[in-house]
C-alpha positions as CSV (number, residue, x, y, z in Angstrom):
1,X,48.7,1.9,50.0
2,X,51.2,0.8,47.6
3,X,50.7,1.5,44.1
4,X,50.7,0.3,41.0
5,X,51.1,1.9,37.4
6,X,49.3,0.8,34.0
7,X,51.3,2.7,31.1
8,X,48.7,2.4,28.2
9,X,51.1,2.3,25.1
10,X,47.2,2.5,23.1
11,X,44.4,1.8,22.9
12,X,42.3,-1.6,22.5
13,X,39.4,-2.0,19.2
14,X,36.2,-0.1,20.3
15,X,34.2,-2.9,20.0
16,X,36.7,-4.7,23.0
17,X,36.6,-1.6,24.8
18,X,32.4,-1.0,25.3
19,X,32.0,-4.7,26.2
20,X,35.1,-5.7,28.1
21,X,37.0,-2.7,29.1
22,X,39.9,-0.9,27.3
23,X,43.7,-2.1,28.2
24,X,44.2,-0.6,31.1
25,X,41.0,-2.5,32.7
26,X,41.9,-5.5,31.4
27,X,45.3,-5.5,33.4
28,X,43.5,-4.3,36.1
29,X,41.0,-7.4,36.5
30,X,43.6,-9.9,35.1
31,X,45.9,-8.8,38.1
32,X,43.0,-9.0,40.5
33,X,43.4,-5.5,41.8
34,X,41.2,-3.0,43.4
35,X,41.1,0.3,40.8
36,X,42.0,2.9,43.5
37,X,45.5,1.3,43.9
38,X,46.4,1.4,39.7
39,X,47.7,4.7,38.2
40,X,47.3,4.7,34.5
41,X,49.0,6.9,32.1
42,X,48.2,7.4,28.5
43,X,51.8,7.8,27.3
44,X,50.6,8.6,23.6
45,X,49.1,11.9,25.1
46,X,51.2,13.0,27.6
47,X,54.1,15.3,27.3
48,X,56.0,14.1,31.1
49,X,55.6,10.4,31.9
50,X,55.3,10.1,35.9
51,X,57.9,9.7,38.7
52,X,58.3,5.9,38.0
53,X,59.9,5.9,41.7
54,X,56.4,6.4,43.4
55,X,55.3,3.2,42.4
56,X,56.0,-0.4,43.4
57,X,55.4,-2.0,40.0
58,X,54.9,-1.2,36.7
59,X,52.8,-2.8,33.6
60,X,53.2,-1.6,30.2
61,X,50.6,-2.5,27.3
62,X,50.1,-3.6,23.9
63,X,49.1,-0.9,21.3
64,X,48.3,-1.3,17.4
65,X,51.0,1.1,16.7
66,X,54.0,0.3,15.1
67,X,57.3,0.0,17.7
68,X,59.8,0.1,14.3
69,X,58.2,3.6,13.2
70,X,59.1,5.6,16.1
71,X,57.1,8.0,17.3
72,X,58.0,10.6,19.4
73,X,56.0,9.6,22.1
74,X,57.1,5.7,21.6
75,X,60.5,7.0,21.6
76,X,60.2,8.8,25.1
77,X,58.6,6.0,26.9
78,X,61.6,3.9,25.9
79,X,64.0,5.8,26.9
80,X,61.8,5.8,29.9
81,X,61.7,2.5,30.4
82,X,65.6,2.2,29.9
83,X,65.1,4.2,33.7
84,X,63.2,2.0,35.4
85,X,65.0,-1.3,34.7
86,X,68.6,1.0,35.7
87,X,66.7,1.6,38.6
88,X,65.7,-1.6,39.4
89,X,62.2,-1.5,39.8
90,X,59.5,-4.2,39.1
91,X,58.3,-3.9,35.6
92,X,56.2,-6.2,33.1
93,X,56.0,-5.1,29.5
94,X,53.2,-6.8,27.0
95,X,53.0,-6.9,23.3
96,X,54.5,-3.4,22.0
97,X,55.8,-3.0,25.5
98,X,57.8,-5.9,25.3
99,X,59.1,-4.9,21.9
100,X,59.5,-1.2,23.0
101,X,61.8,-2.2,26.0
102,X,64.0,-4.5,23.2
103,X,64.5,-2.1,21.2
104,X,65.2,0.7,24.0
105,X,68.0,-1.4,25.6
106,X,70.0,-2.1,22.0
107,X,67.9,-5.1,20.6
108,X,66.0,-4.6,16.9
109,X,62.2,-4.8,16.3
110,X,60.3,-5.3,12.9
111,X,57.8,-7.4,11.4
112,X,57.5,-11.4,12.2
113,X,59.2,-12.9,8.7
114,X,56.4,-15.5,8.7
115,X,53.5,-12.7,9.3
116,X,51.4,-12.7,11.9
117,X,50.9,-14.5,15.4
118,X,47.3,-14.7,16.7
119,X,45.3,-16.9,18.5
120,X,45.3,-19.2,21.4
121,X,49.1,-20.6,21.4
122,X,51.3,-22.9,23.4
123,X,54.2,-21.8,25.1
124,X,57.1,-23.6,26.1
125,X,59.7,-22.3,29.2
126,X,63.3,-22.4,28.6
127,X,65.8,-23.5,31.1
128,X,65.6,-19.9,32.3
129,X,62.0,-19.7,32.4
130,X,62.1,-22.6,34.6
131,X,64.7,-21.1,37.0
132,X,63.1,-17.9,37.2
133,X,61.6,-16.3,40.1
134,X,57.9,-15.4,38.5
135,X,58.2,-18.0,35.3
136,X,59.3,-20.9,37.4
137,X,55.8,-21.1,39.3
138,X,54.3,-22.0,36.1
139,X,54.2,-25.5,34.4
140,X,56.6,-26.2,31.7
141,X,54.3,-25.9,28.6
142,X,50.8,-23.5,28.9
143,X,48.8,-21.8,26.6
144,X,48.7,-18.1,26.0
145,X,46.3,-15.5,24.1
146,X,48.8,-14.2,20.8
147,X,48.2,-11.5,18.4
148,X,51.1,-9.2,17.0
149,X,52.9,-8.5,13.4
150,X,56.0,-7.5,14.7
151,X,58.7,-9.2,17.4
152,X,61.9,-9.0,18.7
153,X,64.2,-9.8,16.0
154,X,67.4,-9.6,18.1
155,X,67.1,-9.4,21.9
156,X,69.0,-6.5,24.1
157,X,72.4,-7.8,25.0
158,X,72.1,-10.0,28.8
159,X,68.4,-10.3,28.1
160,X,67.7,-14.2,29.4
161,X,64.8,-15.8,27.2
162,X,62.0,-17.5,29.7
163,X,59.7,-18.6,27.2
164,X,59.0,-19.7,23.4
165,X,57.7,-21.5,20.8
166,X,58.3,-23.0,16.8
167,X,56.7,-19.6,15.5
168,X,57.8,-17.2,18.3
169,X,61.2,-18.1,19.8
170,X,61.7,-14.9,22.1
171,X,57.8,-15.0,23.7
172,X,58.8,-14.0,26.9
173,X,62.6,-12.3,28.1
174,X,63.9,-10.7,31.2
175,X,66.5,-8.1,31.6
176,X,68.1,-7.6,34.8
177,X,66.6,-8.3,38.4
178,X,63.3,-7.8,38.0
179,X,61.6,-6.6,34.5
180,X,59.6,-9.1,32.3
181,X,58.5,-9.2,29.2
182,X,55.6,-10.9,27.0
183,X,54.9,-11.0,23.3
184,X,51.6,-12.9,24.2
185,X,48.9,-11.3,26.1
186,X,48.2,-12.6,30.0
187,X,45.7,-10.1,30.3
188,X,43.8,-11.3,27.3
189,X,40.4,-13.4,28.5
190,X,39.1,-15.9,25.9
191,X,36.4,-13.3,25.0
192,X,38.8,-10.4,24.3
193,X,40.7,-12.8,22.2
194,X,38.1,-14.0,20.1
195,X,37.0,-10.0,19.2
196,X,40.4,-9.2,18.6
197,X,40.2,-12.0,15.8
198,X,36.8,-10.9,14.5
199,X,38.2,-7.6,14.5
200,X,41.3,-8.7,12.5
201,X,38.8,-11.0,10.2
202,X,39.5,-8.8,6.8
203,X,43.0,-8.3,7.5
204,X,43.4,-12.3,8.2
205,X,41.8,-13.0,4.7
206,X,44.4,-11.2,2.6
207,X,47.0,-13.2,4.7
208,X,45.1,-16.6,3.8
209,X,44.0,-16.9,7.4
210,X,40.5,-17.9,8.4
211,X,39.3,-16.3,11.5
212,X,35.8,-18.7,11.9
213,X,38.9,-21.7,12.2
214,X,41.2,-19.4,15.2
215,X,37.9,-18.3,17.3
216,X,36.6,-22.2,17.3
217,X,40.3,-22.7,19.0
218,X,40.2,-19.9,21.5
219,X,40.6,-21.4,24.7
220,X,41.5,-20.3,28.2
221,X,44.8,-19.7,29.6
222,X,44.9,-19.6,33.2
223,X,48.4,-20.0,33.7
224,X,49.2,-16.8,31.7
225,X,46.7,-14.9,33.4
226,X,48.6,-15.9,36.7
227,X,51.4,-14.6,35.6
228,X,49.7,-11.0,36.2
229,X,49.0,-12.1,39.6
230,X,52.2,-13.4,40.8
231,X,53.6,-10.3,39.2
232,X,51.1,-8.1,41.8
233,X,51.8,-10.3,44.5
234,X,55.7,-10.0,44.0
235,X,55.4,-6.2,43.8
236,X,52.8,-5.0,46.5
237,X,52.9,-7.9,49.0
């Protein structure tokens, strides 16, 4: 059976996790695959990430760590990662992954000037986006699940932008052949998003954001989601 491999870059709030599943699941269900054909590697507590060549695709997760203060650990699975898109295998990097892989192939991560991005957002594809293998099944504008503090200030030299908006202009990249990248969240269901705000809700106040206001304007985002599945489809069919 082919395989595919969930890198958890962290770990999701506890109150997420006991109700709807920590990251790792929630890739799992939002690609619509069966569990016994996902490997997933905690690469915060392991010393020796895997054989990245065993596996048809890889997904790499969000984390609430910090991509700009380098951790050893951080600073291993980038390198890492640099691998696997010189190898030219099928990789799709969320959140801190996305960020992780900028900043591994030359680009620069730190916090959004304008704070943070959270919340049910629309997208827009670039002329890229629209040309692209995965992006270019999806309708020009759609609506995505957001939350981060830092982005991709300066992309990774050849990196191709697929998708943005007014707050986030690099949303979505690609490097090479065949690795994505998302600053929003495909794997993120309505409900998840909504307890990531009401987890967030102190933090929001300080930054004069109301949380009741984002959670009444969660909505779903189907076409993100099937971004997930294409991706599975692509690699394992």
């Amino acid at each position: 059976m082919p395989r595919m491999l969930v890198v958890k870059a962290g770990e999701t709030f506890p109150q997420v996790a006991s109700t709807l599943g920590d990251f790792d699941q929630l890739f799992i269900n939002a690609m619509g695959l069966p569990a016994e054909q996902v490997d997933v590697c905690e690469a915060y507590a392991v010393d020796e990430l895997p054989d990245p060549s065993l596996y048809r695709g890889i997904v790499v997760t969000g984390s609430h760590a910090m991509v700009s203060d380098r951790e050893p650990w951080s600073e291993r699975l980038g390198e890492w990662l640099v691998d696997v898109v010189h190898r030219e295998l099928p990789l799709f990097a969320v959140c801190y992954g996305h960020q992780l892989l900028a900043q591994a192939l030359g680009g620069e991560v730190g916090y959004h000037p304008d704070g943070p991005e959270i919340g049910t957002v629309e997208v827009s594809l670039t002329a890229n986006g629209q040309r692209d293998e995965l992006f270019g099944l999806m309708p020009s504008r759609f609506r995505a699940q957001s939350t981060h503090y830092q982005t991709v200030l300066k992309l990774p030299r050849d990196a191709q932008v697929l998708a943005s908006n007014s707050f986030e202009p690099h949303h979505s990249y690609r490097v090479g052949p065949c690795a994505w990248a998302t600053q929003f969240h495909p794997e993120f269901t309505p409900d998840v998003m909504r307890g990531y705000i009401a987890a967030q809700e102190e933090t929001l106040r300080t930054k004069g954001i109301e949380a009741a206001s984002l959670i009444a304007e969660v909505g779903e985002t189907v076409d993100a989601v099937n971004l997930l599945r294409g991706f599975a489809r692509y690699t394992l069919d």
